[in-house]
N, C-alpha and C positions, 0 to 999 in steps of 0.2 A: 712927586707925591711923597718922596721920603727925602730925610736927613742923609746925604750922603758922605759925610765924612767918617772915615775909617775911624775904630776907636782902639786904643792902646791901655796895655795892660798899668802902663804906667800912671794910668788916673785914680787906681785903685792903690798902690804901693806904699807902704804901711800903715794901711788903712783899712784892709781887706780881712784882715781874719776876727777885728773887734766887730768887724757889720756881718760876717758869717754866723759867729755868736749869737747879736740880736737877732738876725733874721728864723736861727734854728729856735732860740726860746718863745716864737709865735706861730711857726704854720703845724698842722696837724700830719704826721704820717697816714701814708694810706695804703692800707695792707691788704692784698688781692683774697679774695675768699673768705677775707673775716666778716662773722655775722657785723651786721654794722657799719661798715663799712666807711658808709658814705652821712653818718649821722650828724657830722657838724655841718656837712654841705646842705642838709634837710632842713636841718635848726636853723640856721644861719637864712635858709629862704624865708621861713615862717611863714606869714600870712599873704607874700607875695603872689598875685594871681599873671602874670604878666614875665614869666621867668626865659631867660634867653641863655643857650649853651653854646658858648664859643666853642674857635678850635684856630688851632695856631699853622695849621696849612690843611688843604680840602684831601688829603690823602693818606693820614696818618692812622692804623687800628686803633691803637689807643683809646684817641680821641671820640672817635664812633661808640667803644665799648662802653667808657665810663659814663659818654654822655646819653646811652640810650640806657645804663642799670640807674640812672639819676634819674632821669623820663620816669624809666616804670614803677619808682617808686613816688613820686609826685603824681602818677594817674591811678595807682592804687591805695594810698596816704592821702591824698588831700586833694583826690576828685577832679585833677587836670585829665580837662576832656578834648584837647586840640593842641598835636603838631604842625608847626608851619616852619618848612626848608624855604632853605635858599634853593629853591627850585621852582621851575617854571608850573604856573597853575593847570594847565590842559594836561600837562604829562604825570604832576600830582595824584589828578581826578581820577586816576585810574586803579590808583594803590585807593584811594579814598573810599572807591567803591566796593573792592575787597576785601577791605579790614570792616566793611559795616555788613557785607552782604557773605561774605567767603565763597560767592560764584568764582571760579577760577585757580587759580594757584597764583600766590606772590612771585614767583619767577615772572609770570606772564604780565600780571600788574607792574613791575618792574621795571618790564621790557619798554613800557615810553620813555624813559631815561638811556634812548640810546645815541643822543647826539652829543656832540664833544661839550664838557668832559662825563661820561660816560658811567664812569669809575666811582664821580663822587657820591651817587643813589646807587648805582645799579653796582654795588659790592654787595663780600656776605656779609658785612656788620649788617648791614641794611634787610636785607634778606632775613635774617633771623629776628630781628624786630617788626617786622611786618608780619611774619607769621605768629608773635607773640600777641601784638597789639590785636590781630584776628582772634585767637584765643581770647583773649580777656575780652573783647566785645560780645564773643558770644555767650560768655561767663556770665555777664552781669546781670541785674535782674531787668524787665523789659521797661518796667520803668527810670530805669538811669539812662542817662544820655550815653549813646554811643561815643570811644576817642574816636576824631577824624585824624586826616591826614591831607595839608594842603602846602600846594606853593606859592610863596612871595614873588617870584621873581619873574623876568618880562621877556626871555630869549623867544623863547615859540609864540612868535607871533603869528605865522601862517599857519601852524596848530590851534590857535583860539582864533582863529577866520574861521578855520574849518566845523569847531564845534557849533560857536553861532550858525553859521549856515545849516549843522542839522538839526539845532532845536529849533529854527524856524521853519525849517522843511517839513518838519510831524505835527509843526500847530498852524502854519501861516504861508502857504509855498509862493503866495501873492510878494509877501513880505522878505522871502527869500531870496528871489528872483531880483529883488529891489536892491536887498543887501549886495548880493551878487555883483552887479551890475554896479555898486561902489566901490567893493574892494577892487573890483578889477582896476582898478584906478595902478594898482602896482604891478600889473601882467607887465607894461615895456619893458622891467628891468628883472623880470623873472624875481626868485631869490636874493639875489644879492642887495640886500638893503643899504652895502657900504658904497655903490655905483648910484643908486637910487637918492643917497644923502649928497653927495657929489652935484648930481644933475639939479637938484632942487637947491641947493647953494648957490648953483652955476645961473640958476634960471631957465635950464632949458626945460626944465617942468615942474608942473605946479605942486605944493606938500598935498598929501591923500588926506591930510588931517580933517578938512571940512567935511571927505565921504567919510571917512569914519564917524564926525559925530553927527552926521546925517542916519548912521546904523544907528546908535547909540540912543538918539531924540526917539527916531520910529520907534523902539523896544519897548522905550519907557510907556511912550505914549498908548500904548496897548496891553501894559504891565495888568491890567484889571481884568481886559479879556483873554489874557491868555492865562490867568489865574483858577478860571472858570473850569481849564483843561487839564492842568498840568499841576504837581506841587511847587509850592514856592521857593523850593531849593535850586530848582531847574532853572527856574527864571534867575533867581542869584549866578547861578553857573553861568548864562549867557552873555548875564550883562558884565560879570567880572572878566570875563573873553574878552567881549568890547573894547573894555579899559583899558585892559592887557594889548591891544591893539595899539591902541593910542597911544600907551604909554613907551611902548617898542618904538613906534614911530618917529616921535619927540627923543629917544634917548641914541637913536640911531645917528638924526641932526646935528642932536647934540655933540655927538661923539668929534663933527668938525672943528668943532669949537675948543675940544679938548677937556682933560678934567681942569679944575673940577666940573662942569655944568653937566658933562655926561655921569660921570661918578654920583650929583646930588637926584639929578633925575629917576634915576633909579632905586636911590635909599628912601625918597622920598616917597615913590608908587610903593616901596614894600612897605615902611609905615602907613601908608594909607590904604593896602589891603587890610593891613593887620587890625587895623580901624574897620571898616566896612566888615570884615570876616566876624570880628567879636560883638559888633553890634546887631550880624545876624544871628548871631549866635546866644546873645543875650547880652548886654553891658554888664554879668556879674562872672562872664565864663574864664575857665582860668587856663592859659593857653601857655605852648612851650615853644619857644622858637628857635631853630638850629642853623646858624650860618657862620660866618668866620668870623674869627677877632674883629678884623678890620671894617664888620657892618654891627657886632656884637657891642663892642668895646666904643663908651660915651667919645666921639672923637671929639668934643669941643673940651678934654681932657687933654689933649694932644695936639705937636706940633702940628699936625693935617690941619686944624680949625682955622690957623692964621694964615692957610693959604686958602682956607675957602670951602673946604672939607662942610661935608655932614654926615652922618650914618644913622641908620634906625633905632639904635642902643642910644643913638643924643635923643634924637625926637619922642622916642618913646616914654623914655627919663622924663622928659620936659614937661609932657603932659601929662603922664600918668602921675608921672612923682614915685612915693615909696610903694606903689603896688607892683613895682618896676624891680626883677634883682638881674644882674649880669654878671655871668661868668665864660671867665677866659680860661685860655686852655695854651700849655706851652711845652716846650720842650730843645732840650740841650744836644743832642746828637742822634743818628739814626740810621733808620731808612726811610722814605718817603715816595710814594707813588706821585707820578707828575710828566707833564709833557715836555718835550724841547725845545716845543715849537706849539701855536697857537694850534689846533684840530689835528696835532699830530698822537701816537699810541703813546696807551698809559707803561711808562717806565720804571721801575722799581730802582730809584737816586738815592745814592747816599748823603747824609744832611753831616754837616760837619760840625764838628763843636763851636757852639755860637760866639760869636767875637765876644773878643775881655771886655769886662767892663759893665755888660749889657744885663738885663733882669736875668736872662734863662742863666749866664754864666754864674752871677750870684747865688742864681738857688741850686746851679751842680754844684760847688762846693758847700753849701750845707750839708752835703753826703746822703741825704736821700732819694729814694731809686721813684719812691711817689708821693706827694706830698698837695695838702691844701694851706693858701695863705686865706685866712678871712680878711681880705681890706676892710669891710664895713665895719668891724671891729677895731680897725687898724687907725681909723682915722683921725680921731680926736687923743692917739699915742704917739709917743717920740716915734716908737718905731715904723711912723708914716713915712718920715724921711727918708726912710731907705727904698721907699717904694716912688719915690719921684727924682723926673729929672735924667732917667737914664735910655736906652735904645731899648728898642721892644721890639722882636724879631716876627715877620709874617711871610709865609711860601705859600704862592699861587697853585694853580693848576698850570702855570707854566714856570719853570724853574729849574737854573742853573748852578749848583754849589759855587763853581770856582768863583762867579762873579756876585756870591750875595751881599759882599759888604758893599755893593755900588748901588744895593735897589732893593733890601729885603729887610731894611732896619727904620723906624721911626720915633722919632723923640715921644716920651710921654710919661704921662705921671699916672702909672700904674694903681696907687691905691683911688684914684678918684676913676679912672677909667672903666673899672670893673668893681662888683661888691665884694666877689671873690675870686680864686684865680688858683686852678690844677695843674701840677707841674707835674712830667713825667723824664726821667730824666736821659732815656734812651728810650724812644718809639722806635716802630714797625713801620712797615707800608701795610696800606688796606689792598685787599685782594679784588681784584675786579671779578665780576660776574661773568662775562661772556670774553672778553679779551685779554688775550695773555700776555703776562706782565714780564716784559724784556727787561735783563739786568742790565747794569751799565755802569762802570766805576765813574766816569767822569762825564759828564754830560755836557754838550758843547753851545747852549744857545738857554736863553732863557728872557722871559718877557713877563710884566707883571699881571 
């Protein structure tokens, strides 16, 4: 998935400090607590309705901070009424439900974000934006639209079995009973969907895929009469379960296959919620969507596209066009919250200064500590050049320092990738909610 060739200082060698120059005469400092803050990154989105906020690994404060005071000034400036994570839809629906209704406490809304990794929602960056985004909905006057809060992504699948089966339970238990009796189509192999992909490879059983869209047909096909009972958001809820279903199913398959077809499977279902979601929502509604670089950032910009690559920042671009803005998010040294190991505890790893050569290296020696570059600005300037052509650093939820130059770096042409791009030049780890965050100077394992 990445360029693995190590990079050396010596590509830059007397060459390096006239591109430090250019690079410092175009991006914006960014000064914590000054009124204003964040006003070119506002200007610079303009009339974008369709706005996406990277992040340069799923565990950094930072990242969360700025890109939730960017959030609440786009849902209070210019009427963005819908968050969408990289996070799974059923576990979503819960925080969704308490930023509209404030039954509950956001800790508790939260708490569905407790399967690995854990850390990335259920922090207190997160925590404290959920109970803001509750305030401001309940601020607003009764006719503006509530902001929601929803998930892109496909992990809880036997969570959206479970919700389907209870909105059919309170409208339809004929129809329940029916569904029932198709999911169970995945009882032989319990949980483990990666034995489940295996056996349906192997042939010794057949994909679930036709009971699912055997759920999927019945639903629709009743979508009128259960309209009669229910509001129509609830029905949207089921059927997006469904999908979510499916599309778990298919990406689970996929996964034999290797990326990319598992990688596109999944960027493809979060562009196609994010379709479905905004057109329930009205085809004028102006939505923010938060997930990393690497789903953020245009990948047919990047080496990734020649091997096959797509991500939701391409497709979205593609269709939408200029209603489309994406921003990245980076950083030069740290700390970083992250696992060792795939379903293992969040560790508080230190990030090491990003290989020579690379974008983040670039912009630590322009010497500021925070900074914005506007590429959309940048584009049709000499000074685009310096934004293409070089390594562009991304740290999973699994992640090992000693070994990143083998698996954490990707070719790409930065100023086309993103429209614009926040640099920080020493992060933090993000603090987990409920599981405490183990130090660790060296970490021995990492997987992307």
């Amino acid at each position: 998935m990445v360029d693995r060739s190590p990079w050396r200082r010596s590509a830059d060698n007397g060459s390096i400090r006239p591109l430090i120059r250019s690079v410092s005469s175009v991006v914006h400092p960014l000064r914590s607590g000054i009124p204003g803050e964040y006003d070119e990154v506002i200007d610079l989105i303009g009339d974008a309705s369709l706005v996406f906020l990277g992040e340069g690994t799923h565990g950094t404060h930072e990242f969360y901070a700025i890109r939730q005071q960017i959030s609440k000034r786009l849902i209070q400036e210019k009427g963005f009424r819908a968050i969408a994570i990289e996070g799974d839809w059923p576990d979503a629906a819960r925080v969704d439900a308490y930023v509209r209704t404030g039954l509950g406490t956001a800790r508790a809304a939260l708490s569905q974000f407790r399967a690995f990794p854990n850390w990335m929602w259920g922090n207190q960056d997160v925590l404290g934006f959920v109970d803001w985004l509750r305030a401001f909905n309940l601020s607003r006057p009764r006719d503006d639209r509530a902001c929601g809060f929803y998930g892109l992504d496909l992990y809880s699948m036997y969570a959206s079995m479970e919700a389907v089966l209870k909105y059919l339970e309170r409208r339809d238990p004929q129809a329940a009973e029916a569904a029932r009796e198709r999911f169970a189509c995945f009882e032989p192999i319990g949980e483990n969907m990666e034995v489940y992909a295996l056996l349906v490879h192997a042939g010794s059983i057949q994909s679930c895929e036709p009971e699912i869209l055997r759920v999927l047909d019945n639903l629709r096909e009743r979508r009128a009469e259960y309209a009669k009972h229910s509001p129509d958001w609830a029905f949207f809820d089921a059927e997006q379960n469904v999908l979510a279903t499916k599309a778990a199913e298919n990406f689970y398959r996929a996964m034999l296959r290797g990326d990319p077809d598992s990688w596109n499977v999944r960027d493809c279902y979060m562009f196609e919620t994010l379709q479905r979601l905004r057109c329930h929502l009205g085809e004028e509604a102006k939505m923010i969507v938060w997930a990393h670089n690497t789903h953020v950032g245009d990948y047919s910009k990047t080496a990734e596209h020649n091997q096959g690559y797509l991500n939701i920042g391409q497709l979205t671009r593609e269709h939408y066009g200029n209603q489309v803005f994406l921003l990245g998010f980076g950083t030069y040294h740290g700390t970083v919250t992250a696992a060792s190991a795939w379903g293992g505890p969040p560790e508080m790893k230190d990030v090491p200064p990003a290989s020579p050569g690379t974008y983040e290296d670039l912009l630590h020696q322009v010497g500021i500590d925070r900074l914005f570059v506007p590429m959309k600005q940048l584009r049709d300037t000499p000074a685009a050049s310096l934004f293409d052509g070089r390594q562009e650093r991304a740290i999973g939820v699994v992640y090992n320092p000693s070994y990143e130059h083998l698996g954490n770096y990707f070719k790409a042409n930065l100023a086309e990738q993103f429209d614009g791009y926040i640099f920080v030049d020493r992060s933090s780890a993000v603090k987990p909610m409920w599981a405490a965050l183990r130090e660790v100077g060296r970490p021995t394992r990492r997987a992307a």
